[in-house]
C-alpha positions as CSV (number, residue, x, y, z in Angstrom):
1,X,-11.4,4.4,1.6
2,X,-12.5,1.5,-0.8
3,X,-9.3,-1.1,-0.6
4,X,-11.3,-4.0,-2.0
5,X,-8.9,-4.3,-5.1
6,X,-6.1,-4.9,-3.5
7,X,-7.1,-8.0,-1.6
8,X,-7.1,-10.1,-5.0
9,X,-3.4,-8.4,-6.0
10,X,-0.5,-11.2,-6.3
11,X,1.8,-9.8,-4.7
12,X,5.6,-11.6,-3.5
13,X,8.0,-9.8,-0.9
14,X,10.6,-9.3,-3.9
15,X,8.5,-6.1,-5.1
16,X,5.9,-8.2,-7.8
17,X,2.2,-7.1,-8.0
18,X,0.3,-8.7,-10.2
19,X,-3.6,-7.2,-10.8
20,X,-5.7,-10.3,-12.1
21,X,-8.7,-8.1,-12.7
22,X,-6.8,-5.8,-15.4
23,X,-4.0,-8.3,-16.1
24,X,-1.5,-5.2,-15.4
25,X,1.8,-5.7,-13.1
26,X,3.1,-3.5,-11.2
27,X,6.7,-3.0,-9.0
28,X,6.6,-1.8,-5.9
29,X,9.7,-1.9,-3.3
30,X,9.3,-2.9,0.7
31,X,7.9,-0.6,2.1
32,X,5.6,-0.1,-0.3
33,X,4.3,-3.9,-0.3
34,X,4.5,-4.0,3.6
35,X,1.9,-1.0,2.7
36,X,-0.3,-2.3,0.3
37,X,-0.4,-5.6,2.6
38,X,-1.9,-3.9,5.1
39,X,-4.7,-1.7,3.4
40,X,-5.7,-5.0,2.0
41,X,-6.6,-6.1,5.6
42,X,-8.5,-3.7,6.5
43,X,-6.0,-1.6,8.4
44,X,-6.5,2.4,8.1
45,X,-3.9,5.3,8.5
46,X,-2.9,5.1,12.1
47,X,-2.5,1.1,12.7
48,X,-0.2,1.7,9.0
49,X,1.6,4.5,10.9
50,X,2.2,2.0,13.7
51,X,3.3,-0.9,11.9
52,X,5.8,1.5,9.8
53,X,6.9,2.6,12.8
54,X,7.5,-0.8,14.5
55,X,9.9,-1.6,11.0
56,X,11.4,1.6,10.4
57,X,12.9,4.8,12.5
58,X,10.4,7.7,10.4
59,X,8.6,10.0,12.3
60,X,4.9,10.6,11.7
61,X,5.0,13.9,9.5
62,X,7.8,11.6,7.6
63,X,5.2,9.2,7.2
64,X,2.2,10.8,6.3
65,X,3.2,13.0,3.8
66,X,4.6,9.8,2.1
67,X,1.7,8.0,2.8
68,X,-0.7,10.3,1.5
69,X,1.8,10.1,-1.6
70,X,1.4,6.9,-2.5
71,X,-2.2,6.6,-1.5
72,X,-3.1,9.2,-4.7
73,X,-0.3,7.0,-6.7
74,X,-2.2,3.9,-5.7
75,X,-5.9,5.6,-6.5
76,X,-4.1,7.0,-10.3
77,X,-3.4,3.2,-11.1
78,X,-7.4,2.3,-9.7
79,X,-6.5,0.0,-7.1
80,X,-8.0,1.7,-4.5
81,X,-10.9,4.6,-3.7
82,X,-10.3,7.5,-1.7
């Protein structure tokens, strides 16, 4: 998974993305940063999983059905490759 893009996203822990590269913004809520924050580092599906799991009671069938989710949401708005 390319995840490149989101390493030069603004993004604040009050839900603000900001895309410099397109000049689009985007809202995203906690989770969802917390998310995007950690693709940007490098981090794949099971060390999210574990992090997610460490902040939040969801249980992993929970989680990667809404993962995969929001991965597609996040490859529809190019910013990242699956």
């Amino acid at each position: 998974m390319e995840t490149s893009k989101l390493q030069n996203l603004a993004m604040n822990d009050n839900g603000f993305v900001f895309d410099p590269n397109s000049g689009y913004s985007y809202t995203s809520n906690e989770t969802g940063i917390f998310i995007m924050k950690l693709l940007a580092q490098g981090k794949d599906k099971v060390q999210i999983l574990e992090a997610i799991q460490n902040e939040y009671e969801i249980s992993e069938d929970h989680f990667s059905s809404d993962f995969d989710h929001y991965l597609l949401m996040l490859e529809a708005l190019d910013l990242v490759e699956l």
